[in-house]
Every structure is written in C-alpha cells, then in structure tokens.
BALUM-270980 format. One record per atom (N, C-alpha, C): x, y, z; residue in three letters. Coordinates in steps of 0.001 Angstrom, whole numbers, padded with zeros to 6 digits, always signed. Each point is the difference from the previous one (the first is absolute). Example, Ala and Ser with C-alpha at 12.3 -4.5 7.8 and 13.67 -1.06 7.14 Angstrom:
! residues 2
+013190-005690+007800ala -000890+001190+000000ala +000900+001200+000000ala -000350+001050-000720ser +000820+001190+000060ser -000770+001090+000730ser 
//
This chain:
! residues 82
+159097+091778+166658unk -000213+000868+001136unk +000025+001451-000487unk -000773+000655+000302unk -000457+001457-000306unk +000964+000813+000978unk +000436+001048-000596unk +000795+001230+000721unk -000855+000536+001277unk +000559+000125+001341unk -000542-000234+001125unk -000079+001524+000115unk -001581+000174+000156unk -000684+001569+000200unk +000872+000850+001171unk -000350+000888+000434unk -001097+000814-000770unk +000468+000469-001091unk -000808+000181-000880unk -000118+000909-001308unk +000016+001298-000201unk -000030+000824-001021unk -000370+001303+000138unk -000024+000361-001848unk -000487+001313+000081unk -000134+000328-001488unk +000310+001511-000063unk +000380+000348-001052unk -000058+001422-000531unk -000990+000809-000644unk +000383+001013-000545unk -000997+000737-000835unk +000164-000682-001164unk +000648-000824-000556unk +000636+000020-001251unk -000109-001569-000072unk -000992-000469+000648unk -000487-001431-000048unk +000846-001329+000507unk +001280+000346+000332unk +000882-000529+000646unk -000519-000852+001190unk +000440-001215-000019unk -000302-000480+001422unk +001659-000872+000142unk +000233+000196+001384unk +001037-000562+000679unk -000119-000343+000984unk +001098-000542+000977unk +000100-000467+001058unk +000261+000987+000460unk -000545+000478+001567unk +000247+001103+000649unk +001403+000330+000678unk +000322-001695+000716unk +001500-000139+000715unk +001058+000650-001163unk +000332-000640-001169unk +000896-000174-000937unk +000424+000998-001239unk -001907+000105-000155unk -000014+000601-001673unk -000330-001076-001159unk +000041-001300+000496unk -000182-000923-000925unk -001090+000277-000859unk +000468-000355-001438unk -001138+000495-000999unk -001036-001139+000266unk -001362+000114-000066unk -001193-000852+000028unk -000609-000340-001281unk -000440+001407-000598unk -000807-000122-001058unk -000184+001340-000752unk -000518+000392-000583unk -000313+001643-000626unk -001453-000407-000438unk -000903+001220+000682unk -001178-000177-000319unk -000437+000786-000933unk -000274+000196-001083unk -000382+001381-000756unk -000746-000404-001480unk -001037+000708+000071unk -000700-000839-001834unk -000520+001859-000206unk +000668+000255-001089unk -000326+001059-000272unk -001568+000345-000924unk -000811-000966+000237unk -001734-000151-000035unk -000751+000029+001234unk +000996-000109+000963unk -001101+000133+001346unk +000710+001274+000215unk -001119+000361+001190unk -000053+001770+000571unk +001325-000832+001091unk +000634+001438+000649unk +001052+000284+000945unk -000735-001000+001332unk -001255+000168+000434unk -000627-000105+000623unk -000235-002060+000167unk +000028-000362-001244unk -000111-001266+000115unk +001288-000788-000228unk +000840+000526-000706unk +001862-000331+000261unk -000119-000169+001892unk +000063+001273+000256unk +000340+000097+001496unk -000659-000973+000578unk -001836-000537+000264unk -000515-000831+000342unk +000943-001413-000181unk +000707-000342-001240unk +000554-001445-000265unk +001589+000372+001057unk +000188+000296-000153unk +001462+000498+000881unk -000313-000273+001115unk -000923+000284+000867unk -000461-000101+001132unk -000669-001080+000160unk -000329-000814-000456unk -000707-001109-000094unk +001708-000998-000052unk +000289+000207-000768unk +001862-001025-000317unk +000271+000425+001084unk +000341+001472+000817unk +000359+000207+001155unk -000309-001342+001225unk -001285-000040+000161unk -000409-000492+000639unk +000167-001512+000122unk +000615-000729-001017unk -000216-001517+000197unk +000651-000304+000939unk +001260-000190+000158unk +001050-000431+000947unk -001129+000073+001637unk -000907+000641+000188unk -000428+000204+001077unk -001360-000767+000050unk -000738+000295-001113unk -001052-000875-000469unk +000423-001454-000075unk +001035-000298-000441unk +000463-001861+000166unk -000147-000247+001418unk +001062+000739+000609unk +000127-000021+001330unk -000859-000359+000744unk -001058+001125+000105unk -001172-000167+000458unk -000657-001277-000398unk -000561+000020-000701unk -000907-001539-000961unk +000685-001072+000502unk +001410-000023+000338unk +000608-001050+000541unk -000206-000546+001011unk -000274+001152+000848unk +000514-000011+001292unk -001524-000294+000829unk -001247+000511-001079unk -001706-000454+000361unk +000392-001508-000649unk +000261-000643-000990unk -000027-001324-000532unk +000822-000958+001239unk +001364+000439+000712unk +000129-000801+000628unk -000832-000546+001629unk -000799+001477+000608unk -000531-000313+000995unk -001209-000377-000404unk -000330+000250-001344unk -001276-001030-000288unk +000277-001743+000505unk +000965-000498-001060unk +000324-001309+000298unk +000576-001009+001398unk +000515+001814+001097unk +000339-000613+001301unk -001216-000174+000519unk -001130+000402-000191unk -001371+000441+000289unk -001306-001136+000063unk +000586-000959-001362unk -000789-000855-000474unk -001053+001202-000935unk +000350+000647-000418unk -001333+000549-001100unk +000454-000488-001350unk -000751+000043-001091unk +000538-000171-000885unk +000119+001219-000895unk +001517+000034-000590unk +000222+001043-000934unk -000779-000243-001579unk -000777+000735-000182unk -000329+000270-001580unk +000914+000167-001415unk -000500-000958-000639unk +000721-000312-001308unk +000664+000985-000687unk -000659+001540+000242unk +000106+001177-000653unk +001419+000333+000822unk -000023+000238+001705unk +001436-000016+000190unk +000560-000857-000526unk +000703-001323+000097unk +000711-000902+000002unk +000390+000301-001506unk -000958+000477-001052unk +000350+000204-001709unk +000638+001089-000031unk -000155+001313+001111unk +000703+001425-000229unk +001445-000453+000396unk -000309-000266+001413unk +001348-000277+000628unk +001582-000709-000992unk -000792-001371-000437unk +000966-000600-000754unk +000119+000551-001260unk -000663+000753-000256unk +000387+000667-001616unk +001215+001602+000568unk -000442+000348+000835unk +000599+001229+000566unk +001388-000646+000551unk +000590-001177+000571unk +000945-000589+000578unk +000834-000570-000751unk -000935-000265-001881unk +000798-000772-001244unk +000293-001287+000324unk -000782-000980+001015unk -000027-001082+000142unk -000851-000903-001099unk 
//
C-alpha cells in the first residue's frame, strides 16, 4: 500500500506527503534542465490521485457491464504491486 496522497514537492526535488512530511521520493538528475526535474515531481505528485481516479473509472466500468482494457487492468495492477 502506497503512502496515502496528497503529495507535494519542493524546489529541491523533494516530494512528500502533504498531511505529515512523509518522505516520498527525491526527484533530481543533474542532466536534465530544472524545468524537467520539476515536470517528474509533478507527475510523482500526481499518482495517489491518478490511481484514484483510474480506479474509480475501472470500477463503474465493470458496474456498467463495459469492458475494461488490458492496458488499464496492466497499469492498475503494476501501480497497486499486485
């Protein structure tokens, strides 16, 4: 189980949990520009909400009768570590 969002990041490539401070990750490759660090930060920012979401379209798919695509069902369970 993944540290429960929201997220947040610094200047300094830091990403944490917003409630806590919990450390997440450190984003920083000193070969990419400031500009594309920040892009990955914000992107890690974002999962906890992006699962969420994807989840939350995958389950009213299946209350729905549609069928969910292989491509979810492969993100999902790789993103969940199932």
């Amino acid at each position: 189980m993944h540290t429960k969002g929201p997220w947040t990041h610094n200047n300094y490539g830091q990403v944490f949990c917003s409630k806590d401070k919990t450390p997440i990750a450190t984003v920083w490759n000193s070969r990419q520009s400031n500009d594309e660090n920040d892009a990955n930060a914000n992107l890690i920012v974002a999962a906890p909400e992006l699962l969420e979401a994807l989840d939350g379209v995958t389950q009213f798919m299946k209350l729905t009768g549609l069928k969910v695509p292989e491509k979810i069902d492969h993100i999902l369970t790789k993103a969940k570590g199932v």
